[in-house]
N, C-alpha and C positions, 0 to 999 in steps of 0.2 A: 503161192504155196500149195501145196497137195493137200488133200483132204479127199475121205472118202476111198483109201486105195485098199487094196488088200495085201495082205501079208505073207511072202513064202521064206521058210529057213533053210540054210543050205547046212548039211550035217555038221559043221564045222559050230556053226550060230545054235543050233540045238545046242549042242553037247556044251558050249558055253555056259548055256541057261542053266543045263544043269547042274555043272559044275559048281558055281558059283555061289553063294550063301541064298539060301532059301526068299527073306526077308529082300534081300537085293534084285533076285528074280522077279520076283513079285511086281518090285516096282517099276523094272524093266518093260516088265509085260505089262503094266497098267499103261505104262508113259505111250506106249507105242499103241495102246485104244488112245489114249487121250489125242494122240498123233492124227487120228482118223477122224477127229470132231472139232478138234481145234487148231489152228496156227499158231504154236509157240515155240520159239528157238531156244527154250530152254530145258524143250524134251528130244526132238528133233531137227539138226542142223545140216547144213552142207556144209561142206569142208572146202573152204575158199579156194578155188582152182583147180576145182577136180570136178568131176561128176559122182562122188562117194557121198555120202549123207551121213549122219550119224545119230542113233538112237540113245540119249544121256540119261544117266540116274545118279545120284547124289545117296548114297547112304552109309551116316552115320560116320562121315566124312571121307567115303571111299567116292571112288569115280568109274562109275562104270558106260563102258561104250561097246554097242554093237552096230558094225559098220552096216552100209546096206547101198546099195541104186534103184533105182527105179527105172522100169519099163512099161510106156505108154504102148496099147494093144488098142484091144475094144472097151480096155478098162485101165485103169494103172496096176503095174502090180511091186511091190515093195520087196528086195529080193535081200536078203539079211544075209553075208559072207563070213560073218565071226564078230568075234569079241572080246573085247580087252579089259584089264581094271588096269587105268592110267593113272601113272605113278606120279607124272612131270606135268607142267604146264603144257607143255606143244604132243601134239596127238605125234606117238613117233612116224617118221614119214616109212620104216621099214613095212606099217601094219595099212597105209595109205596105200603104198601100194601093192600089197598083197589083196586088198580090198579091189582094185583097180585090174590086175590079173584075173582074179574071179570074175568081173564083170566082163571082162574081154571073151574070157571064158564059155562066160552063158551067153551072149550075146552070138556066138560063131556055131551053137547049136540050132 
């Protein structure tokens, strides 16, 4: 697992945070420090059969996720594409792969 990487937001994943209830960001942005010091898939996951990851927070019985990849350099760097409050069990695959575009994306700069 990663640890230790750093953190960039693509306008999309900002405006998310802001968006979203104050108390919910909060924890978003705690969970992804916690992501840099600890290994737990219950703040940060991969999304089985992708290369997209996901950033989780639990509040107050809402769901929230902000997608992300990572790219190994001279460092790792954490690259945050947006975010959703998921309403369903299964992460919709429409926001997987808009996550998966964006990586394509930054990748061919």
């Amino acid at each position: 697992m990663l640890n230790n990487f750093e953190v960039k937001y693509l306008d999309a994943a900002t405006e998310f945070i802001r968006r979203i209830d104050r108390k919910a960001a909060k924890k978003l942005l705690f969970n992804i420090s916690k992501a840099q010091q600890v290994t737990d898939n219950t703040v940060f996951k991969k999304i089985t059969g992708t290369e997209i990851w996901e950033f989780r927070a639990i509040v107050e019985g809402m769901q929230y996720r902000l997608f992300a990849f990572w790219v190994k350099e001279d460092f790792v760097l954490i690259i945050c594409t947006h975010g959703i409050i998921k309403k369903t069990h299964k992460t919709p695959i429409k926001e997987i792969k808009k996550a998966e575009q964006q990586r394509r994306k930054y990748l061919e700069l």
